[in-house]
Backbone bond lengths (Angstrom), bond angles and torsions (degrees), N, CA, C in turn:
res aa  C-N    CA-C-N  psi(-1)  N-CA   C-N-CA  omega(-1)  CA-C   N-CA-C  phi
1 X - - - 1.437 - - 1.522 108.04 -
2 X 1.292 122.08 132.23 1.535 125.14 176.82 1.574 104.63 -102.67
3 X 1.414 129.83 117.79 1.095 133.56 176.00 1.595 99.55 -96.40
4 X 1.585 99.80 159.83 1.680 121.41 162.16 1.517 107.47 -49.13
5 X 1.556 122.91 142.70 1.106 95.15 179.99 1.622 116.62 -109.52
6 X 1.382 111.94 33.73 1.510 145.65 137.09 1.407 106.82 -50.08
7 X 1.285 117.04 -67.55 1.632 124.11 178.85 1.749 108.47 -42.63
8 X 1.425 110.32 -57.72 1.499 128.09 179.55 1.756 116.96 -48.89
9 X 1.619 107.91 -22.18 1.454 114.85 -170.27 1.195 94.14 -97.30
10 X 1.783 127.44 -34.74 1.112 128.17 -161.67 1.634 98.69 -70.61
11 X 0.831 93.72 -61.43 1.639 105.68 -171.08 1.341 118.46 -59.52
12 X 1.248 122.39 -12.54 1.582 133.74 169.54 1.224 102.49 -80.68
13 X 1.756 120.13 -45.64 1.609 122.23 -163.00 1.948 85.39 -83.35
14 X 0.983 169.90 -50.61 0.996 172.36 121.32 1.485 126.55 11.10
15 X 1.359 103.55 -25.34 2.101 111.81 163.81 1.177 124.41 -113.48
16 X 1.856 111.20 -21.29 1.212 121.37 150.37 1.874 122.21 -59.19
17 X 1.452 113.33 -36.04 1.226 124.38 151.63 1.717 116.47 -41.26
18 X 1.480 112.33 -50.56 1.908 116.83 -152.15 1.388 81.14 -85.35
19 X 1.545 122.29 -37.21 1.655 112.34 -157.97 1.728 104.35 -76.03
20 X 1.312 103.95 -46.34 2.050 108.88 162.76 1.595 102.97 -32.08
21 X 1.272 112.75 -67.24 1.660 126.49 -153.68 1.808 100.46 -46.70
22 X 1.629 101.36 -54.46 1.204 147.14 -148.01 1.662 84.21 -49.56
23 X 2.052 89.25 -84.39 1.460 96.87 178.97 1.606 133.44 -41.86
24 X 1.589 111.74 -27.35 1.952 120.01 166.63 1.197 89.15 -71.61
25 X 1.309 146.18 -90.21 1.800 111.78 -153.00 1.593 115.95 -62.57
26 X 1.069 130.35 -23.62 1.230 111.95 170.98 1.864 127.43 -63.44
27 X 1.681 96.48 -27.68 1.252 114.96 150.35 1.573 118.72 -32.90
28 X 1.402 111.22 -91.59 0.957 156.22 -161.29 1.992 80.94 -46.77
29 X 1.340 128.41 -77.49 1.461 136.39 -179.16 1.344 114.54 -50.93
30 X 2.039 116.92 1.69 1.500 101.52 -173.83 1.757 101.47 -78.78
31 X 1.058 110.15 169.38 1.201 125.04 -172.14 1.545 130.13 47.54
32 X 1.137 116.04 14.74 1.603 139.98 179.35 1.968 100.23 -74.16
33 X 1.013 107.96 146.18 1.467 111.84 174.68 1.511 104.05 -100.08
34 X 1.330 93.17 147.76 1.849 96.42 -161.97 1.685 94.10 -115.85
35 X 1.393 116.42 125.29 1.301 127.00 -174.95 1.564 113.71 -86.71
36 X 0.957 120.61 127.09 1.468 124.42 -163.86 1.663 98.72 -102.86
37 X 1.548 120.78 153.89 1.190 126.00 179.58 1.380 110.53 -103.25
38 X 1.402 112.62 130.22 1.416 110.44 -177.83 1.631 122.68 -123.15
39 X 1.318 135.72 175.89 1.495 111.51 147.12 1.217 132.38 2.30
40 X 1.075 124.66 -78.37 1.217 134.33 -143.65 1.828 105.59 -91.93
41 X 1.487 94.65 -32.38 1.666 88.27 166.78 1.583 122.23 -87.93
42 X 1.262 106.63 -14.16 1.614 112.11 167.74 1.124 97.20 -67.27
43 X 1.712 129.60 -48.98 1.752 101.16 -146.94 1.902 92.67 -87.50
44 X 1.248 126.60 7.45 1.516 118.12 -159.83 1.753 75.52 -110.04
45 X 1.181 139.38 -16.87 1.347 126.28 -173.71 1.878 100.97 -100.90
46 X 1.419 97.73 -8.84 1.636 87.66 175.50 1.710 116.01 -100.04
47 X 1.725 102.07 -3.12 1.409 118.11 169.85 1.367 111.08 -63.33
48 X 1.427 91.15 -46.68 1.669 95.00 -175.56 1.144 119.23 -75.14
49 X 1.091 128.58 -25.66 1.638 135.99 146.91 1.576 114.53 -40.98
50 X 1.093 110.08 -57.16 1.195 109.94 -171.99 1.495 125.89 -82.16
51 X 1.333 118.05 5.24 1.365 136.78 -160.03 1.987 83.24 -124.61
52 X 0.803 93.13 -1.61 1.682 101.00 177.87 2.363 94.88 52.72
53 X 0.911 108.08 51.40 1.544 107.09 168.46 1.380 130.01 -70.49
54 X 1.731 83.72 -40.81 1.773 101.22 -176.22 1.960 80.92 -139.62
55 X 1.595 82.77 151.47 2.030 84.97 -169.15 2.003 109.35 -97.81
56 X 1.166 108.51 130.00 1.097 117.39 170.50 2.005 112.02 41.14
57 X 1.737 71.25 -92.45 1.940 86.58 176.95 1.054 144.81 -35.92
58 X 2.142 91.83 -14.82 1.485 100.17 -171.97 1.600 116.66 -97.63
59 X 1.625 112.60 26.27 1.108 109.44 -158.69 1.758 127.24 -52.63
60 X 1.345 104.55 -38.78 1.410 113.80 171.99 1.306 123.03 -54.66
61 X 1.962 102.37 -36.06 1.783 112.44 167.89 1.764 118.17 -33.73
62 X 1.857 69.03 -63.01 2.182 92.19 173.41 1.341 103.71 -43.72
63 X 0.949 135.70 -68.88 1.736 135.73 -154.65 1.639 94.94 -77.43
64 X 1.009 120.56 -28.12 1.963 113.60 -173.65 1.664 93.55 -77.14
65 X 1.837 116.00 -33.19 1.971 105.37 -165.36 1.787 82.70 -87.98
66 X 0.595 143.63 -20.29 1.309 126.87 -159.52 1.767 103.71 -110.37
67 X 0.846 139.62 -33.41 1.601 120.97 169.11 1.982 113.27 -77.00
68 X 1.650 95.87 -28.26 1.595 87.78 157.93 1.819 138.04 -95.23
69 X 1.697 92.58 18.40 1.255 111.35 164.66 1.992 104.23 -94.28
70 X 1.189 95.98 -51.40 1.152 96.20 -155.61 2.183 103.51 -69.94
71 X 1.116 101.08 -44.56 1.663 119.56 158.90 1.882 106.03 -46.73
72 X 0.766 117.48 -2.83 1.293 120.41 -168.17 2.022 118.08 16.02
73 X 1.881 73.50 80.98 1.400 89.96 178.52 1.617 126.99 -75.76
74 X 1.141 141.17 148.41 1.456 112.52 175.14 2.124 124.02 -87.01
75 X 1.636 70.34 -25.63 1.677 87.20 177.65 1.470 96.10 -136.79
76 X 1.458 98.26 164.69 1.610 130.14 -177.20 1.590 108.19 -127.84
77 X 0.501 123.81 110.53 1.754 123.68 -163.93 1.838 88.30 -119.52
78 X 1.621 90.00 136.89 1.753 92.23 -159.38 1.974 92.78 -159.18
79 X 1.346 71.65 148.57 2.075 70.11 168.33 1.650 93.53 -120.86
80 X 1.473 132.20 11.53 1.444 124.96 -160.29 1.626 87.67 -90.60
81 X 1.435 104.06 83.67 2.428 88.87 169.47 1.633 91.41 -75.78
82 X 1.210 162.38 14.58 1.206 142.21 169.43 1.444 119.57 -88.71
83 X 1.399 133.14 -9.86 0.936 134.45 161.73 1.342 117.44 -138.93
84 X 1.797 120.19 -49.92 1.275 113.33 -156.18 1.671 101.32 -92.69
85 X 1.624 132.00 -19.40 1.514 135.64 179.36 1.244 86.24 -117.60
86 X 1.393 120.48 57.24 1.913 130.84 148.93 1.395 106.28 -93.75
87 X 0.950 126.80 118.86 1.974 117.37 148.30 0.935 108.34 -44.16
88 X 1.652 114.76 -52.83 2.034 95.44 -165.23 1.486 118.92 -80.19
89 X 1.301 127.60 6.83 1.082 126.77 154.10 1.381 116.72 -97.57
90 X 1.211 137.65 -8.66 1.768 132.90 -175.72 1.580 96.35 -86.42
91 X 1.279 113.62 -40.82 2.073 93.52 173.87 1.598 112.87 -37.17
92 X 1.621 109.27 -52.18 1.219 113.88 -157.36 1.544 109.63 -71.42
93 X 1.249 88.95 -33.01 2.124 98.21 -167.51 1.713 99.02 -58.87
94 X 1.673 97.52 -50.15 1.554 91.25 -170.96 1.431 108.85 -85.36
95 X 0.873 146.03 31.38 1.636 148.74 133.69 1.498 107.84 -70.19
96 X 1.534 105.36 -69.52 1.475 110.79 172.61 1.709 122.41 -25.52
97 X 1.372 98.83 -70.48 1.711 115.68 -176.72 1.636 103.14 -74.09
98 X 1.227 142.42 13.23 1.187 140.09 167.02 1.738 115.38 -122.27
99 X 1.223 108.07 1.21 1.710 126.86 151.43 1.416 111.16 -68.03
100 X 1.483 104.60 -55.63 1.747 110.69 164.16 1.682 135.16 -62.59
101 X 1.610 94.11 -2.87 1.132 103.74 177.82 1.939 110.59 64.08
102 X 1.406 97.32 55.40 1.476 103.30 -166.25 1.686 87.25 -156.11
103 X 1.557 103.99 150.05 1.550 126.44 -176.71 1.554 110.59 -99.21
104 X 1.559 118.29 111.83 1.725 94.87 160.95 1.219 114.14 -83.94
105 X 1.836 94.72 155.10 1.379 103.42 -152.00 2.441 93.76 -67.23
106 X 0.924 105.56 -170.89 1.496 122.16 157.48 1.714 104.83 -53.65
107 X 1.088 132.77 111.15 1.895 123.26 170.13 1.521 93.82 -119.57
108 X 1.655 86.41 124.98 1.452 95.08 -176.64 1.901 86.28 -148.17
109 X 1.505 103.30 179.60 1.274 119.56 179.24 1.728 117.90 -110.93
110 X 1.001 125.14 137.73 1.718 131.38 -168.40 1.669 93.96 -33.13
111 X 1.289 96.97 -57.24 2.062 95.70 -171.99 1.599 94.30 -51.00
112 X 0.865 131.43 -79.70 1.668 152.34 -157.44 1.759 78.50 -27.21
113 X 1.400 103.18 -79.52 1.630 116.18 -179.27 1.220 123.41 -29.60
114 X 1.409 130.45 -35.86 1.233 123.19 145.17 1.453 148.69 -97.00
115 X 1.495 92.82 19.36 1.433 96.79 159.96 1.718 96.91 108.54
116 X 1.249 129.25 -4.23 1.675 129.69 -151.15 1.548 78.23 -104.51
């Protein structure tokens, strides 16, 4: 394929852009402790599956509320508003995770987090 070579500048100025971006959150994540998924948060994220809390699709949701329940996270910082920064699903989660005798953390979104 022969592109414009307008297209060729665009697309250069455009990964030099993602690789900038790239390197600030990786920034931003240095020294952060990275929570690993184990047993115990799989089978409490497949409860919630199975208790139908969060539906099917949301399986990764399950494993993100439940290792930062069980990690006893304070916040959840999320861009997902379709399930995990839903209201009408956080009644249920924190009923759920307080059967286990476990806290969900705060789930909010980066804007929310700063106040916007």
């Amino acid at each position: 394929m022969n592109l414009h070579p307008a297209h060729n500048r665009n697309c250069k100025m455009v990964m030099r852009t993602l690789d900038k971006m790239s390197r600030r959150r990786a920034g931003a994540l240095a020294g952060m402790t990275v929570l690993l998924v184990d047993d115990q948060a799989r089978g409490l994220a497949c409860e919630l599956l199975a208790e139908k809390i969060l539906p099917p699709a949301a399986a990764s949701d399950a494993i993100h509320a439940a290792v930062a329940s069980l990690s006893q996270v304070n916040i959840l910082l999320t861009w997902n508003c379709q399930h995990l920064a839903n209201p009408h699903f956080l009644g249920k989660l924190r009923e759920f995770v307080w059967r286990y005798r476990l806290t969900l953390p705060e789930i909010c979104t980066p804007i929310e987090l700063m106040g916007g």
